[in-house]
N, C-alpha and C positions, 0 to 999 in steps of 0.2 A: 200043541201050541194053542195060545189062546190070546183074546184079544181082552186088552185091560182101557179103561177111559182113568188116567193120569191130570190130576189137579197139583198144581204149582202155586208158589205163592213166590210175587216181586217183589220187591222194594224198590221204587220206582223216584228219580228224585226229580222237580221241576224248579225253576226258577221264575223268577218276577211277577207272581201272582199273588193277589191278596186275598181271596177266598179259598173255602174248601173245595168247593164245589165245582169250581175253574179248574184247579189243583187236578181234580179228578180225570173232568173230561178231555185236558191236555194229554194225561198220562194213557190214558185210554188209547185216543187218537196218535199219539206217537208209538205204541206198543202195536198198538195192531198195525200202522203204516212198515215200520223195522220186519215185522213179519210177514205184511204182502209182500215186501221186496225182498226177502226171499224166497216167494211160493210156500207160506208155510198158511193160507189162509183159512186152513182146516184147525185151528189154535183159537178156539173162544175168551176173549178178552173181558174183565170185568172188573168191578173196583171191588176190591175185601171188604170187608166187614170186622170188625173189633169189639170187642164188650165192654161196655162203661165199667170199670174198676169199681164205682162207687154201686150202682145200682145193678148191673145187669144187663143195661138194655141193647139191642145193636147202634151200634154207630159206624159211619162212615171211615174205613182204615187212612185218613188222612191227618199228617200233623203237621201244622204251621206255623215257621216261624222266620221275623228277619224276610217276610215275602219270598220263600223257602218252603216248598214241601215235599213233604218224603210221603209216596202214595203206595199202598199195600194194594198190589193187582192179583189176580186169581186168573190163571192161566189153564186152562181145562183144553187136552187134547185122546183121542182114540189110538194107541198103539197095535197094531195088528201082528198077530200072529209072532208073541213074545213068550219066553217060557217060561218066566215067574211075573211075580210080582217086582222083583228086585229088576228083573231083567226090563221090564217095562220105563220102569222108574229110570233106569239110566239110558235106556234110549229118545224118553220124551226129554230129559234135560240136554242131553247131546244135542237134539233138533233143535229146542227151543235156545237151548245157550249159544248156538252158533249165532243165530240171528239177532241174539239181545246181547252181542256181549259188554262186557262190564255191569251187567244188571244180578246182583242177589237172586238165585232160585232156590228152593225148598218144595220137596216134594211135601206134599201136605194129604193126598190121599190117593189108593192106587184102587179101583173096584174090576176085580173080573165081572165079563160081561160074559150072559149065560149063551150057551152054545144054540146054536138055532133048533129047536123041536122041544126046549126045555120048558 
């Protein structure tokens, strides 16, 4: 058995703001509060990232509209002592979908962590 650290991806939706960047830290602060109150506060919360279609560059995963945005969050937690990759993967989303439910998840990366003396 082995321990894997599980990145997830939200789609996070918020209402009545008219920036990005509002948009952001709302979604933030209401994902991670949903996850203290369940004791899950070992789940690192952050905002996505996107690539400009035209260029390349990183951009903030927020879209706005109608004071309306839909925030792409990146959920990163450590699965302990799980036997795949798959197996990991469907126990970070079990954990995490309980406490967010109705929120979009997507594993988005599963990395085994190396065994201790490696």
């Amino acid at each position: 058995m082995s321990n894997y650290v599980v990145a997830m991806e939200a789609a996070w939706l918020v209402r009545d703001v008219e920036e990005s960047d509002d948009a952001i830290g709302v979604a933030v602060s209401e994902a991670g509060r949903r996850l203290n109150d369940q004791d899950l506060d070992y789940v690192e919360v952050e905002a996505g990232v996107t690539a400009c279609p035209a260029c390349g560059e990183p951009l903030d995963a927020a879209f706005l509209a109608a004071e309306t945005a839909l925030v792409g969050l990146v959920l990163e937690l450590t699965v302990f002592n799980a036997d795949s990759e798959e197996h990991a993967s469907r126990i970070a989303k079990s954990e995490v979908g309980g406490a967010l439910r109705n929120v979009p998840l997507e594993v988005i990366d599963v990395v085994e962590e190396p065994e201790d003396g490696e």
